[in-house]
N, C-alpha and C positions, 0 to 999 in steps of 0.2 A: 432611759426606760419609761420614762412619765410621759414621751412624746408620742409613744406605740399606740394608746387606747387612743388619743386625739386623732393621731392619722388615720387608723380605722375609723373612728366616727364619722369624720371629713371625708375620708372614701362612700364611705356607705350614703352620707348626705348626698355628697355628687352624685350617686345611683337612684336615688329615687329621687333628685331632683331632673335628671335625664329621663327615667322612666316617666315622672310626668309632664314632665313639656313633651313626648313623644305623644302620649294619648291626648295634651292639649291641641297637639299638631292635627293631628287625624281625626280629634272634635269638630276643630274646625273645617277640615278638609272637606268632611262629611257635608259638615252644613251647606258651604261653598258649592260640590256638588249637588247638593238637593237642588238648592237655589237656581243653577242649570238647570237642572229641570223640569222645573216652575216655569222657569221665563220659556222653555219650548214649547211646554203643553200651554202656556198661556197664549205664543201665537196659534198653535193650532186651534185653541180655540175662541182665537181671534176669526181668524178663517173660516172656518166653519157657515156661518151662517151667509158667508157670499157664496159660496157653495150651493150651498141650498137655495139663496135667494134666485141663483143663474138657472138651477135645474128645475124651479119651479116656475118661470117664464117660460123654459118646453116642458115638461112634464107637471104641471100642475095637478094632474091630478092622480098622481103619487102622493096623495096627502099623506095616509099612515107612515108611509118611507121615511117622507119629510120632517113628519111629525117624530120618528123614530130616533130620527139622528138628532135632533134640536134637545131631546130628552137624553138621550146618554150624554150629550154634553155640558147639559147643566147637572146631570148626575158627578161629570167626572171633576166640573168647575166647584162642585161643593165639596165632593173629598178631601181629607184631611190627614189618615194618615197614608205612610207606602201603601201597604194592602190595600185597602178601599182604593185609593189611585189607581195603583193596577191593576183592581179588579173594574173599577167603572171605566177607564181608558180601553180595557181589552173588550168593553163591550161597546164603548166609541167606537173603536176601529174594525167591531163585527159593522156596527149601522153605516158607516161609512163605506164598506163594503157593497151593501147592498145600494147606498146612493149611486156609487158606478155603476154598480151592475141596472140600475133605473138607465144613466147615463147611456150605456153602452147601446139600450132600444132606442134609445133616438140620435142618427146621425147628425140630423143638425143642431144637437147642443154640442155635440163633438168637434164639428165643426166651426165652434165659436172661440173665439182666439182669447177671451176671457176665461172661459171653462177651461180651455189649455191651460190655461198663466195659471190658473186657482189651482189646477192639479199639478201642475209642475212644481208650486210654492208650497202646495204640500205633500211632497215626494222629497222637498229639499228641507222640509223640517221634521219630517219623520225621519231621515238619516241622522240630521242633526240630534235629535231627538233617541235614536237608537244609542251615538256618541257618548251623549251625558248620562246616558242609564247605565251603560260599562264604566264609565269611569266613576261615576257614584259606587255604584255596586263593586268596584274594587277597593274604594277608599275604604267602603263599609266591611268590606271581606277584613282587610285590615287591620280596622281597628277593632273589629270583634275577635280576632286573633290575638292582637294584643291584649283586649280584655282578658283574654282565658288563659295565657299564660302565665306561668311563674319566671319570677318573682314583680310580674306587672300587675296581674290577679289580683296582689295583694293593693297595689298602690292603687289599683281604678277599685277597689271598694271602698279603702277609704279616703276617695273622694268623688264617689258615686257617680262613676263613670256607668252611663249604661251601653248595653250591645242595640246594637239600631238596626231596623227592618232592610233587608234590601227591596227593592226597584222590579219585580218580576211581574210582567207582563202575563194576565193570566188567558190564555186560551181559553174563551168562552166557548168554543164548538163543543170541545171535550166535557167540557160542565153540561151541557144540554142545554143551550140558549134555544128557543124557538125558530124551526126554517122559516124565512120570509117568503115568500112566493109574489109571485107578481103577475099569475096567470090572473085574468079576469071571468068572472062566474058571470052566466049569461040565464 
């Protein structure tokens, strides 16, 4: 009879000693993923500025353009948490927008088999880049899930486990970012 209250204690230990290597799991998961997506936006904006420096060989004088994208990307390079991330990223990739659309008036930057390479390399980290924001933003669904469940609830307060931001991408159109225009006043 003396061994009943032991084994239930030893059960109930094993349970919250499972409950929290689960949300140590998915702590670290989380982080893992961020870090993904660090090193993508860090090539993106590695990129960036050959970008700009090829379109500004034909279009130099696109300066505000230029100027436009070089500024969201030190906006997005100084961001720190998700939110601001994804909000100065979503407005990198409105300016970046418009750098094409700079691009697209002049066939012969189109024609430069560099400008190609820059856009294709960043066509193939913006996927990659798409990649690690789902798989972050599921690890984070996750562990914010198990945060808020019973009887895990209990074990991620006391040992303050917090819920973590996810990774969304904010459409600056919808917010009212400013049209750029590109017509020339005469």
């Amino acid at each position: 009879m003396t061994w009943i209250p032991l084994i239930v204690l030893a059960v109930c230990v094993l349970i919250v000693i499972g409950i929290y290597n689960s949300l140590v799991r998915l702590k670290v998961q989380s982080e893992s993923a961020w870090a993904d997506i660090d090193v993508q936006l860090k090539r993106r904006h590695d990129l960036i500025p050959n970008l700009v420096e090829t379109v500004k060989g034909y279009a130099g004088h696109e300066k505000q353009t230029l100027d436009a994208v070089i500024g969201a990307r030190n906006r997005a390079m100084s961001a720190t948490t998700p939110s601001a991330k994804a909000e100065a990223e979503g407005l990198l990739a409105q300016s970046l927008k418009s750098l094409f659309a700079v691009a697209e008036a002049y066939p012969q930057l189109r024609a430069v088999e560099s400008f190609t390479q820059l856009q294709a390399s960043l066509s193939h980290i913006e996927e990659a880049l798409q990649n690690a924001r789902r798989y972050y933003n599921a690890v984070v669904r996750d562990l914010n899930t198990k945060i808020q469940e019973f009887p895990s609830n209990m074990i991620a307060n006391l040992f303050s486990f917090k819920a973590r931001e996810f990774f969304e991408l904010v459409d600056v159109v919808e917010r009212g970012v400013p049209k750029v225009s590109f017509e020339q006043t005469r």
